[in-house]
C-alpha positions as CSV (number, residue, x, y, z in Angstrom):
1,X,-7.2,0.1,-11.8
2,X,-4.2,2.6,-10.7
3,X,-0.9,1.4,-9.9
4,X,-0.2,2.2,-6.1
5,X,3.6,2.8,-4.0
6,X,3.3,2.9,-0.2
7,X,5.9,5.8,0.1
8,X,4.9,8.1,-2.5
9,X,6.9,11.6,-1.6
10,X,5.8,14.8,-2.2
11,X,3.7,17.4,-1.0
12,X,1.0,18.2,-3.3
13,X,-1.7,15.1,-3.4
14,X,-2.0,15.1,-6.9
15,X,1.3,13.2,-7.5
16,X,0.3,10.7,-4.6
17,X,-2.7,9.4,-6.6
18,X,-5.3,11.7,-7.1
19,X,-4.0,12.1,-10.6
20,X,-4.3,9.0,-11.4
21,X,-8.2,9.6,-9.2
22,X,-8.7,12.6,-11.8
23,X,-7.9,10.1,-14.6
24,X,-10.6,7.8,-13.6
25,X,-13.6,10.1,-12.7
26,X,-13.1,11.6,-15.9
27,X,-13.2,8.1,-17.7
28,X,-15.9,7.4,-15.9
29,X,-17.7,10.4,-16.6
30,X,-16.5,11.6,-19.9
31,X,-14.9,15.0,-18.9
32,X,-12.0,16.7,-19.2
33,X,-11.0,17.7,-15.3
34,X,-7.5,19.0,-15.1
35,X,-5.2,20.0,-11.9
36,X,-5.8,24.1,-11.4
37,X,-4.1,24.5,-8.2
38,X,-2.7,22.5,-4.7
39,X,-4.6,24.1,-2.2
40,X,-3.4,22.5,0.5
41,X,0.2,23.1,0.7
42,X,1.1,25.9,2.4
43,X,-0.4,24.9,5.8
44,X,-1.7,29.1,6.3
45,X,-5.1,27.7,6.6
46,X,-7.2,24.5,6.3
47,X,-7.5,23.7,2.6
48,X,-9.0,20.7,0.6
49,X,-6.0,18.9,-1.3
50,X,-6.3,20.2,-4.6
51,X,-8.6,21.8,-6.9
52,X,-9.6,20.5,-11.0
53,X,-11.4,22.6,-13.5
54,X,-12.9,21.7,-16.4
55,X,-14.3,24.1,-19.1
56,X,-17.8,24.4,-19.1
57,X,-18.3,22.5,-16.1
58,X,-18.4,22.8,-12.0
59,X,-14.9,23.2,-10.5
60,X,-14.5,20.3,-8.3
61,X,-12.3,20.3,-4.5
62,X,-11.0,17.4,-3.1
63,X,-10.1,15.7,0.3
64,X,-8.2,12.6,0.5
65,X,-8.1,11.1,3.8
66,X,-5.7,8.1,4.6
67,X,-6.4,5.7,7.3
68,X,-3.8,3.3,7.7
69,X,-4.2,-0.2,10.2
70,X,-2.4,-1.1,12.4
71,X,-1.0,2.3,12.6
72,X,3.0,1.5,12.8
73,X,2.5,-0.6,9.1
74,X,4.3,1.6,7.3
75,X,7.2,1.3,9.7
76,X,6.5,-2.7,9.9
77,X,6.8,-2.2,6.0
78,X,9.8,0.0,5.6
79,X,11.8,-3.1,7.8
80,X,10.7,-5.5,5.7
81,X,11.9,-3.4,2.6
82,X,15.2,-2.8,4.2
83,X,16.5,-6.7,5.2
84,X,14.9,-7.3,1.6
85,X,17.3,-4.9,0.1
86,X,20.5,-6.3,2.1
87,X,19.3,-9.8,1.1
88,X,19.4,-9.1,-2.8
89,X,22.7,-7.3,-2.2
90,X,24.0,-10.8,-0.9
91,X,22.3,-12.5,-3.4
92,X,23.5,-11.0,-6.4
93,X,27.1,-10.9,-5.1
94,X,27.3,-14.3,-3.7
95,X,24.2,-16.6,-4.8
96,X,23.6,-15.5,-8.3
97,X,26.3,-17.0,-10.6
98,X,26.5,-20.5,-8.9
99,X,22.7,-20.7,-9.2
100,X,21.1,-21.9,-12.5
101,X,19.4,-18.9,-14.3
102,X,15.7,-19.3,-12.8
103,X,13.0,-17.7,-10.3
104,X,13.5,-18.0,-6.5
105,X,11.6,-16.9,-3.4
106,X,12.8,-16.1,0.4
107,X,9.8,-17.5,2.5
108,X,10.2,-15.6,6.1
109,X,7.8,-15.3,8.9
110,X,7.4,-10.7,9.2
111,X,7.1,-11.4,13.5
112,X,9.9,-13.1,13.9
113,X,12.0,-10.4,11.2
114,X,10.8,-7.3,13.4
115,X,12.6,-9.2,16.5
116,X,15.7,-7.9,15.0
117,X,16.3,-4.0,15.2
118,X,17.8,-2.1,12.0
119,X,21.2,-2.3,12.3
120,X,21.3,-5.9,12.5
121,X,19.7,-6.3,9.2
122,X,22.6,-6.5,6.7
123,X,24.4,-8.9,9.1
124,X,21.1,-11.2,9.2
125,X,20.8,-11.3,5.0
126,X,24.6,-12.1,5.0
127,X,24.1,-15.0,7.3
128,X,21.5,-16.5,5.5
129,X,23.0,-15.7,2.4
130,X,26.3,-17.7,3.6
131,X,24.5,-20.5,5.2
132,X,22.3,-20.6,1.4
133,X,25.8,-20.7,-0.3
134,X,27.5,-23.3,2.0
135,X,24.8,-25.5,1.1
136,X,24.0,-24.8,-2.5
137,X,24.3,-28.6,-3.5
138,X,21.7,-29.8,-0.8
139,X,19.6,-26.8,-2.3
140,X,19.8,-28.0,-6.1
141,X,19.1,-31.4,-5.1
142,X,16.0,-31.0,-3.1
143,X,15.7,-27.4,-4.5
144,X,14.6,-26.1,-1.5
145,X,16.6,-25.2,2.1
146,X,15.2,-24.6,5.6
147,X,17.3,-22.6,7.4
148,X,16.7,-22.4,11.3
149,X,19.7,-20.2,12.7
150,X,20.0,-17.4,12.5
151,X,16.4,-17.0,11.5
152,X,13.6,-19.8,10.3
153,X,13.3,-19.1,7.0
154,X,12.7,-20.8,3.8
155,X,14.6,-20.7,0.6
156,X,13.2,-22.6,-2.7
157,X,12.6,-22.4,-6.2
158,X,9.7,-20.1,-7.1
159,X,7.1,-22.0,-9.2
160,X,5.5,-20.3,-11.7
161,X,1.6,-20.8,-12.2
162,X,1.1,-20.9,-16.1
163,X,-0.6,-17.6,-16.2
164,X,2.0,-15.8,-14.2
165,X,4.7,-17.8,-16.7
166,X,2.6,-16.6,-19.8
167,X,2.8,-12.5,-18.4
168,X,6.7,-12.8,-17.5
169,X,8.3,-11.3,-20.8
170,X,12.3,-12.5,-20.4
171,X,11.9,-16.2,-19.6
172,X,15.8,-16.2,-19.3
173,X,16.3,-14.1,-16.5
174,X,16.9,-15.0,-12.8
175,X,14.5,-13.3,-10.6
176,X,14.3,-12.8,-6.4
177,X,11.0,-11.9,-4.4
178,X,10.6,-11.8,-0.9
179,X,7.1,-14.0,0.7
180,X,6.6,-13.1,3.9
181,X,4.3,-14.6,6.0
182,X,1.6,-12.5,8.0
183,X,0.7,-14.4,11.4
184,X,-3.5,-13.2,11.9
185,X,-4.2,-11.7,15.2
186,X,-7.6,-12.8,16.4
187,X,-10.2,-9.7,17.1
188,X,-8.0,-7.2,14.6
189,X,-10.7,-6.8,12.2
190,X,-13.0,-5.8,14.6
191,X,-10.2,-3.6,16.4
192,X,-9.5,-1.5,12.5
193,X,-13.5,-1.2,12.1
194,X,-13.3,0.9,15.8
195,X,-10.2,3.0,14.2
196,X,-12.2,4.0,10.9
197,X,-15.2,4.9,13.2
198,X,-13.1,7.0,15.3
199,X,-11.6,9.2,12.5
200,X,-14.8,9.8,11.0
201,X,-16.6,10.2,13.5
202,X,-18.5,13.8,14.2
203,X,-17.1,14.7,16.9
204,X,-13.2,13.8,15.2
205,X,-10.8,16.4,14.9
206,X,-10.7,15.2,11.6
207,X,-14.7,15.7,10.8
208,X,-13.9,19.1,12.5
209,X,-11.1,20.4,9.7
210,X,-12.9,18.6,6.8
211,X,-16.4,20.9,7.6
212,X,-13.6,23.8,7.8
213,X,-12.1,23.0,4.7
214,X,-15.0,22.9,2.5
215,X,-16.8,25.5,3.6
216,X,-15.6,28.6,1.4
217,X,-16.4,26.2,-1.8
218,X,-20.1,25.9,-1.3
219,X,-20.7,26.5,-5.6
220,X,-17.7,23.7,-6.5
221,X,-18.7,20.2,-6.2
222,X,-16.7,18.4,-3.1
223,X,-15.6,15.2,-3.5
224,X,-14.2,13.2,-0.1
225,X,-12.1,10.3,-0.8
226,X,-11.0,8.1,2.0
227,X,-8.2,5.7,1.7
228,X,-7.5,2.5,3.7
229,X,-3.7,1.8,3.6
230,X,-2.5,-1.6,6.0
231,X,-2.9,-5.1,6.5
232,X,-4.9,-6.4,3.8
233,X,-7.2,-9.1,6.1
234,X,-7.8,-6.7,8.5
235,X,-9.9,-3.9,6.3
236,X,-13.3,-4.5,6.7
237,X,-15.3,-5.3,3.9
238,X,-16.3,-2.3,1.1
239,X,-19.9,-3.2,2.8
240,X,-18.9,-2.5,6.1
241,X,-16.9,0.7,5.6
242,X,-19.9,2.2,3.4
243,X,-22.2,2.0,6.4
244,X,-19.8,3.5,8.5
245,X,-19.0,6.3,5.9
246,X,-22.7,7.0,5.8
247,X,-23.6,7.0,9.4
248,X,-20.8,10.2,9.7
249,X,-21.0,13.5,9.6
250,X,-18.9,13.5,6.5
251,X,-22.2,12.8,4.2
252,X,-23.9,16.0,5.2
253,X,-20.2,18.3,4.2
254,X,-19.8,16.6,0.9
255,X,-21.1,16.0,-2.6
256,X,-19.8,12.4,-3.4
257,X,-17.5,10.4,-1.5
258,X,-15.3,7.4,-3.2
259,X,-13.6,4.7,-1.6
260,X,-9.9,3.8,-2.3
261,X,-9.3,0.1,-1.6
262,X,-6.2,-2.2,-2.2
263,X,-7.0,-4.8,-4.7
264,X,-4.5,-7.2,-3.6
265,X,-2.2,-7.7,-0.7
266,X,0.8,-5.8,-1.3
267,X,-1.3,-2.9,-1.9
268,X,0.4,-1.8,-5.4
269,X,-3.0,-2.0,-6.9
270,X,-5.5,0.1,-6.0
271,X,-9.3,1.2,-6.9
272,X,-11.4,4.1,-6.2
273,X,-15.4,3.4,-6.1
274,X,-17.4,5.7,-5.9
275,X,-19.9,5.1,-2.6
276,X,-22.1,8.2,-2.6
């Protein structure tokens, strides 16, 4: 299990996960694989992302190949991130020394956030932040507030299961997260299964530059890993995306291809299994 951060930077994949990949596979299969070289990095010619050696053993290449569903979620995600960040600016000016010292959450609804372009943000945080503060007795009492205008949103104490109370280390501390609330389009699933299909399949451009890319490392073993990155309930099942890894071209370029799955729905938790 390898911690995972939707906007890693950097050019080089090895600092975008595959180290923590490397770290695993050798785990798994008691070796000692270490980064040689980032092939793929200077855009001359079609390279595999990097390259691990290991003394006494095979040199191994890599490909990582990210599919993300729907395709704007990063962009969904960044806006969701951004009124987040002008709402704890608010709340630590404003809320957090008139509220006891405790755990609270902002329940929003994401459709209804992404009706408001970016600059509009900060003053959308500020008016609920204001409204929260206007009203901060009502809160206490019922400790929770609805809040219709400017936005429906929810703000309330955040209850604590007993294991998640048992893991938190500073019991004294007040805390802020953002729930938001993903409203399930009917026929997605079905829709991201077409999109994985399509990028793998052997007539892609993508099957195209992967066949390229391994080719001048026929005596290294090649390892493909593909990456689903998006709305958690609308990945298909591990099942599901192994057939359709091995009905593709991909399975006659490689030597093993792993699968890199989110293990939990804000997608800071990853896995890679190995499929083939």
């Amino acid at each position: 299990m390898v911690s995972f951060n939707s906007f890693r930077d950097g050019k080089c994949e090895w600092n975008k996960g595959l180290k923590d990949f490397a770290a695993q596979f050798n785990e798994i299969y008691s070796k000692d694989y270490s980064l040689s070289k980032c092939l793929d990095i200077s855009g001359n010619k079609k390279q595999p992302e990097i390259l691990l050696e290991s003394s006494g053993n095979k040199p191994i290449v890599i490909e990582c190949k990210k599919i993300v569903y729907p395709k704007n979620y990063y962009q969904q995600l960044r806006h969701i991130n951004n009124f987040f960040h002008y709402f704890k600016i608010g709340f630590e000016a404003d809320l957090k020394f008139i509220l006891p010292q405790d755990f609270y959450v902002l329940h929003i609804n994401e459709i209804t956030l992404y009706q408001y372009p970016k600059r509009e943000l900060a003053r959308l945080a500020k008016e609920i932040i204001l409204y929260i503060k206007n009203n901060v007795d009502k809160f206490l009492t019922a400790e929770m507030i609805s809040i219709e205008n400017p936005i429906h949103c929810c703000f309330r104490f955040d209850v604590k299961t007993e294991n998640e109370w048992n893991d938190i280390l500073d019991k004294t501390k007040t805390e802020l997260r953002l729930y938001y609330e993903i409203t399930r389009e009917y026929g997605k699933e079905v829709e991201a299964e077409e999109v994985i299909k399509k990028q793998l399949d052997k007539d892609s451009k993508y099957s195209k530059d992967i066949k390229e890319k391994f080719q001048p490392y026929s005596d290294y073993v090649k390892i493909f890993i593909l990456e689903l990155c998006g709305i958690f309930f609308y990945i298909p099942q591990p099942k599901k995306i192994i057939e359709i890894i091995k009905n593709s071209e991909i399975l006659n370029i490689v030597d093993q291809i792993w699968l890199a799955i989110p293990d939990n729905e804000s997608e800071n938790i990853i896995t890679y299994h190995r499929v083939v």
